[in-house]
C-alpha positions in Angstrom: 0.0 0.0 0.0 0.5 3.5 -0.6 0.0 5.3 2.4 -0.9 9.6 2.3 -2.1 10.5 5.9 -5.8 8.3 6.6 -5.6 6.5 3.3 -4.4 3.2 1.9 -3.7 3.1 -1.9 -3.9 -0.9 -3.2 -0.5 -1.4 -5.6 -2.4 -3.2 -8.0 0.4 -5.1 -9.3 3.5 -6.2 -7.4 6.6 -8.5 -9.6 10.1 -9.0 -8.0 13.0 -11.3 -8.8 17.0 -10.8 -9.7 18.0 -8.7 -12.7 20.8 -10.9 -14.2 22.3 -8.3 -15.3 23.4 -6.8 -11.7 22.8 -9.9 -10.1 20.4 -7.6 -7.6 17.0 -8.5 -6.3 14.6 -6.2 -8.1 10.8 -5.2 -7.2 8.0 -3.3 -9.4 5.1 -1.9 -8.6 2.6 -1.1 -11.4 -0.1 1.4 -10.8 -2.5 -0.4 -13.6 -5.5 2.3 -13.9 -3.3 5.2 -14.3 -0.6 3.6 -16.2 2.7 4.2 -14.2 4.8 1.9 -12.6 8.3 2.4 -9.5 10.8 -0.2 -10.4 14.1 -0.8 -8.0 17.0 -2.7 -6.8 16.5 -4.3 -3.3 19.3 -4.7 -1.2 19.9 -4.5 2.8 16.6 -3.1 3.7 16.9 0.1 0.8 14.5 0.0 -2.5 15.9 2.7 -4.9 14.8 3.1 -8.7 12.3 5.2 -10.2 8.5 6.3 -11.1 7.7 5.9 -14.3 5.1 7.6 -16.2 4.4 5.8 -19.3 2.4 8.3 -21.1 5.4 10.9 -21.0 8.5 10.9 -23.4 11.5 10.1 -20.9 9.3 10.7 -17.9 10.9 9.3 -14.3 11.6 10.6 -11.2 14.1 8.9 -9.0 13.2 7.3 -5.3 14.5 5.2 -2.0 12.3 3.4 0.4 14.0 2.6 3.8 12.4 -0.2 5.7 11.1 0.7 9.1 11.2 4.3 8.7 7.6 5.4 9.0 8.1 9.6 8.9 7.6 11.4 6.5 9.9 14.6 6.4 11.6 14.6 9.9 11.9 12.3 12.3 11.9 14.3 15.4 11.1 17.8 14.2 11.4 21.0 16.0 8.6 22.2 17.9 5.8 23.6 16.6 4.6 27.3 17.1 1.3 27.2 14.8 -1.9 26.7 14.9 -3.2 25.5 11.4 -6.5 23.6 12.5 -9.1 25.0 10.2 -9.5 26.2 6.5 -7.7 28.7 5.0 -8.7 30.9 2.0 -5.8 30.0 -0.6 -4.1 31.6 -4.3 -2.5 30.2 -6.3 0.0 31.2 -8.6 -1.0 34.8 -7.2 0.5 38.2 -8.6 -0.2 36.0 -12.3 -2.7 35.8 -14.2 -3.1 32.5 -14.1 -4.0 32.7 -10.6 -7.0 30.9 -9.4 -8.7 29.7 -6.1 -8.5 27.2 -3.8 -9.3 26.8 0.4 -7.0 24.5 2.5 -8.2 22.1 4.9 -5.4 21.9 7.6 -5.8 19.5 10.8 -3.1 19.5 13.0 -2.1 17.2 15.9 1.3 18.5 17.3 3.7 18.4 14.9 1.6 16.4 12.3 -0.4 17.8 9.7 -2.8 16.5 7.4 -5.6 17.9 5.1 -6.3 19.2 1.4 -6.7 22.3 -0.8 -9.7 22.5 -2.3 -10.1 24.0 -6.0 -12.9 24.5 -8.8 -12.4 21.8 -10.1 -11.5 18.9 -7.6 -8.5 18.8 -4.4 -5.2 17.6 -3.8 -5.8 14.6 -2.5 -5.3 13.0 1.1 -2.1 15.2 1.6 0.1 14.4 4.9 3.0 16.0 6.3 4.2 18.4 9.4 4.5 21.1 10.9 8.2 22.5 13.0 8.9 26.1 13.9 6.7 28.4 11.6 6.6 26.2 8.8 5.0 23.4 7.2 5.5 20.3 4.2 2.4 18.4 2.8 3.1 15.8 0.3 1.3 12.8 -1.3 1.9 10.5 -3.7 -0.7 8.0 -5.1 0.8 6.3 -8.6 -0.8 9.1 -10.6 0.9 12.3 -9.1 3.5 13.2 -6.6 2.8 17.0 -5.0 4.8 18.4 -2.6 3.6 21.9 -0.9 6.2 23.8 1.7 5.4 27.3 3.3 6.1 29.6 6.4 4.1 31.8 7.8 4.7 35.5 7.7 2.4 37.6 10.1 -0.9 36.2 9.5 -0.6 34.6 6.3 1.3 31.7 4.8 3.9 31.6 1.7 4.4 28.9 -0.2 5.4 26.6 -2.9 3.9 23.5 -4.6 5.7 21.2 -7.1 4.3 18.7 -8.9 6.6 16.3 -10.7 10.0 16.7 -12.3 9.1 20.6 -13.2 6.0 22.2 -12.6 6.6 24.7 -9.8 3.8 27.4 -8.2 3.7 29.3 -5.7 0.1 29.4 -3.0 -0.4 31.9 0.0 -3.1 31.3 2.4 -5.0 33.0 5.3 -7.5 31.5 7.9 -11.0 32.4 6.8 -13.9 30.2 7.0 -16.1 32.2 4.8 -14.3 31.3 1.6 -16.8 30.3 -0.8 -15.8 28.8 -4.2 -17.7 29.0 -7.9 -20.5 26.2 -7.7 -20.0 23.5 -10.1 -23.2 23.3 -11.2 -22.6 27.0 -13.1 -19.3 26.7 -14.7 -20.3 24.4 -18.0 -23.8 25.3 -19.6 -25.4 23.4 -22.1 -25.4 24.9 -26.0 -28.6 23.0 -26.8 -32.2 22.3 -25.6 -32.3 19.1 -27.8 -31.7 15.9 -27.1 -27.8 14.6 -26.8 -26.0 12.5 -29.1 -22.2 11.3 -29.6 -20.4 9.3 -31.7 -17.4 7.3 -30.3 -15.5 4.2 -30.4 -15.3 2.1 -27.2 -12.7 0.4 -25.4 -13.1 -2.6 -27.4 -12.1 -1.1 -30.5 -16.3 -0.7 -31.9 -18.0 2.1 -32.6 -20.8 3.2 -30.4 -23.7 6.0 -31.3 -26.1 6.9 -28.8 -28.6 9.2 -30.3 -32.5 9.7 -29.3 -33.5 6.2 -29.6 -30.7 5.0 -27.0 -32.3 3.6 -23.4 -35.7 5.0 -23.8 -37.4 5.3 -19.9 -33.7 5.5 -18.6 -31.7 8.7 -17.0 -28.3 8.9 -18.2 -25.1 9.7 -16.8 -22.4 10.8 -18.8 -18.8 11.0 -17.1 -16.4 13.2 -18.8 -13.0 11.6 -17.3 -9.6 10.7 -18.2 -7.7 6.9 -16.6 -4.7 9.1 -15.8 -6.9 11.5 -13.2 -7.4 10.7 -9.4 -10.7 12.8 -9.2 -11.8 10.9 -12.1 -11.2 7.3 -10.5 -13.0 8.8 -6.9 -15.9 9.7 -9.5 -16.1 6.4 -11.3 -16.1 4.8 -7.8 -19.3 6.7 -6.9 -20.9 6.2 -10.5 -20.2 1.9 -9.5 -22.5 2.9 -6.4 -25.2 4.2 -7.9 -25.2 1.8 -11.1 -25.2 -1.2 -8.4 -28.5 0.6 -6.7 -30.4 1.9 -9.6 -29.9 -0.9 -11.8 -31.9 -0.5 -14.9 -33.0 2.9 -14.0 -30.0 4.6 -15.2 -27.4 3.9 -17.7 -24.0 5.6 -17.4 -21.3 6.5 -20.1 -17.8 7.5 -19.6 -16.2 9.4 -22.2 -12.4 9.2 -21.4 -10.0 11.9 -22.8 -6.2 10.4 -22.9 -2.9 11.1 -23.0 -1.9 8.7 -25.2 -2.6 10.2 -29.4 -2.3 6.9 -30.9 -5.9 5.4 -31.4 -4.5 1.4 -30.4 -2.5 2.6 -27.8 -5.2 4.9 -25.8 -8.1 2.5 -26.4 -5.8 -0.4 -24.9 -5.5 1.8 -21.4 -9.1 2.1 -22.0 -10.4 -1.4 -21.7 -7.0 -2.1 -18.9 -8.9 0.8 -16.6 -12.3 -0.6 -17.1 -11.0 -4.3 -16.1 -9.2 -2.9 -13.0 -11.6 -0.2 -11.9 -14.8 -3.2 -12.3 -16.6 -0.4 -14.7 -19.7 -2.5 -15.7 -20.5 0.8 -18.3 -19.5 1.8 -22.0 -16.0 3.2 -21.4 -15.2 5.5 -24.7 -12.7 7.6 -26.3 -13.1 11.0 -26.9 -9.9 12.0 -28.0 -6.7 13.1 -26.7 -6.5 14.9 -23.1 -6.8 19.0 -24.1 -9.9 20.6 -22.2 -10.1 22.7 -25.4 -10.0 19.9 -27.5 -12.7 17.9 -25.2 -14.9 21.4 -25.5 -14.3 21.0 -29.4 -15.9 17.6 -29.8 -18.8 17.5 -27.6 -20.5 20.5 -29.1 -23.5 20.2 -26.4 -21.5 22.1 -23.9 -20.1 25.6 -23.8 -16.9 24.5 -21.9 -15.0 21.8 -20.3 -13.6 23.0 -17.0 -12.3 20.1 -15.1 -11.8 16.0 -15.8 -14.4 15.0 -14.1 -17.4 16.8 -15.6 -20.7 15.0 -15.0 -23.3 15.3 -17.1 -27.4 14.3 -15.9 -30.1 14.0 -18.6 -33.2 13.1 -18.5 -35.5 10.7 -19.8 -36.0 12.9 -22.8 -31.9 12.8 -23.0 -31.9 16.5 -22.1 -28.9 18.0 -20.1 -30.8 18.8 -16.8 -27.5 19.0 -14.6 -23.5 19.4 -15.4 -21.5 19.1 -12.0 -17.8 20.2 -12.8 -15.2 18.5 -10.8 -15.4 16.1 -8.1 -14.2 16.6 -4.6 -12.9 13.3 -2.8 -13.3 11.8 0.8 -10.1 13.9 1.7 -12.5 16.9 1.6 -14.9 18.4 4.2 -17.6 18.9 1.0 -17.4 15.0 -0.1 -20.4 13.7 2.1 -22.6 17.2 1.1 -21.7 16.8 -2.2 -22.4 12.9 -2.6 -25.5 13.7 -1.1 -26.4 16.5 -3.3 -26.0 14.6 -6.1 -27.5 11.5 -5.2 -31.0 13.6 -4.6 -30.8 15.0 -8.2 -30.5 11.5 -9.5 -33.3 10.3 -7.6 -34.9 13.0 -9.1 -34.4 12.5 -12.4 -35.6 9.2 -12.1 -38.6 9.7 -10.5 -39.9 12.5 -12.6 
């Protein structure tokens, strides 16, 4: 397992034996849904390789594992002199214009800190860390992405960075404020049409698949806009599994997956390997190749694509009653509200 503060990440796929060509022990671990993989020499109680990510030219980050050390930054860090319980109204990339909002969910117990930031269009996952002295480091890393956010605080506000991966670098301030209110998702994509939906796609077993007005007359339809390399896309799928196992027949869900991967073969086969390990019981299909402006492009029924997940409630008629951008995950104080929220509007849908 993976382990990021409360949660447990299942490696999906676990192979070890000797490389003959060191004569070491090796080990691999393969992160199947989101197609990555760590691979690394064993040897006195160290693992050291690399992360791969297959879907990027070149793309691996180095790492060591050291048995019996369960800390995450410091083992006996200084004391701390903050109080971070609470959320915290958050920019970033601020002083840019690509700045945009988030809140931060901090819980701390002594020097240990868990929690989230929260954005428009999903969180940060189940991040863990600490706090020493007036600063703090979050990380998490889950097969798909490995964050890491630092800061200090400076009067009343904390500074800080967040890196993601070999390169992408930010920079986030926060203050404590629990009035900080973020766009609702249910107002960021509109629809361009009253009429009913339709799409054209092939799905993950290489067929084409239409679904026009005669499709699942008397049903309400679900159509997840995801991608198998996104985190809030797998929490989604995971809810969309609950509700197909409770409403049967009563509602038929679609995901339409936008991948990394612009060879046709190549992104359909991560297609159908997702649907086998995630126990998707749905039509998984491609849309194309992961660009928000590109997914925007092709289905023409909505203004704008803001965030992988979008989900997308029609009715009976196949009329877009409901588009729910993002998807905030059980690391989050909104998951339950938000779970619930949607669950009514399905109900809804279905008994109208």
């Amino acid at each position: 397992h993976l382990i990021n503060g409360d949660e447990r990440i299942l490696i999906e796929k676990v192979g070890y034996g000797r490389d003959r060509s060191t004569a070491k022990d090796t080990i691999r671990f393969d992160f199947l849904a989101f197609d990555t993989y760590m691979e690394a020499f064993y040897e006195e109680n160290v693992i050291e390789g690399y992360w791969v990510v297959n879907y990027k030219e070149n793309y691996k980050i180095p790492f060591i594992a050291i048995f019996g050390e369960s800390h995450r930054f410091l083992k006996t860090p200084k004391e701390a002199l903050l109080d971070l319980n609470g959320q915290w109204e958050t920019i970033f990339d601020f002083n840019s214009e690509d700045a945009y909002p988030a809140i931060a969910e901090f819980i701390q117990k002594e020097n240990s800190l868990s929690g989230t930031f929260m954005t428009e269009t999903g969180d940060y996952r189940y991040l863990a860390g600490d706090t020493y002295s007036d600063k703090i480091r979050l990380s998490v890393f889950d097969g798909s992405h490995a964050f890491l956010f630092s800061g200090s605080m400076q009067n009343d506000t904390i500074y800080g960075e967040f890196r993601s991966g070999k390169h992408y670098k930010s920079n986030w301030k926060s203050f404590k404020s629990n009035s900080t209110q973020l766009q609702d998702p249910y107002k960021m994509s509109q629809t361009t049409t009253k009429k009913e939906v339709e799409f054209n796609f092939t799905d993950s077993n290489g067929d084409e698949f239409k679904f026009d007005e005669s499709s699942d007359p008397d049903k309400i339809v679900l159509i997840n806009i995801m991608g198998t390399w996104c985190p809030n896309c797998r929490d989604e799928a995971e809810y969309l599994k609950r509700i197909k196992k409770e409403m049967g027949d009563k509602v038929q869900i679609y995901s339409i997956a936008f991948e990394r991967y612009k060879n046709k073969d190549i992104a359909l086969s991560k297609l159908n390997q997702y649907k086998q390990t995630m126990g998707i019981e749905w039509p998984v299909l491609l849309g194309g190749y992961a660009s928000k402006q590109e997914a925007s492009e092709t289905l023409t029924f909505l203004d704008k694509i803001y965030s992988y997940p979008t989900l997308i409630m029609l009715n009976k008629a196949h009329q877009v009653q409901h588009i729910h951008t993002g998807f905030y995950g059980p690391a989050t104080s909104k998951h339950k509200a938000m779970i619930a929220d949607l669950d009514k509007k399905i109900s809804d849908l279905i008994s109208s």
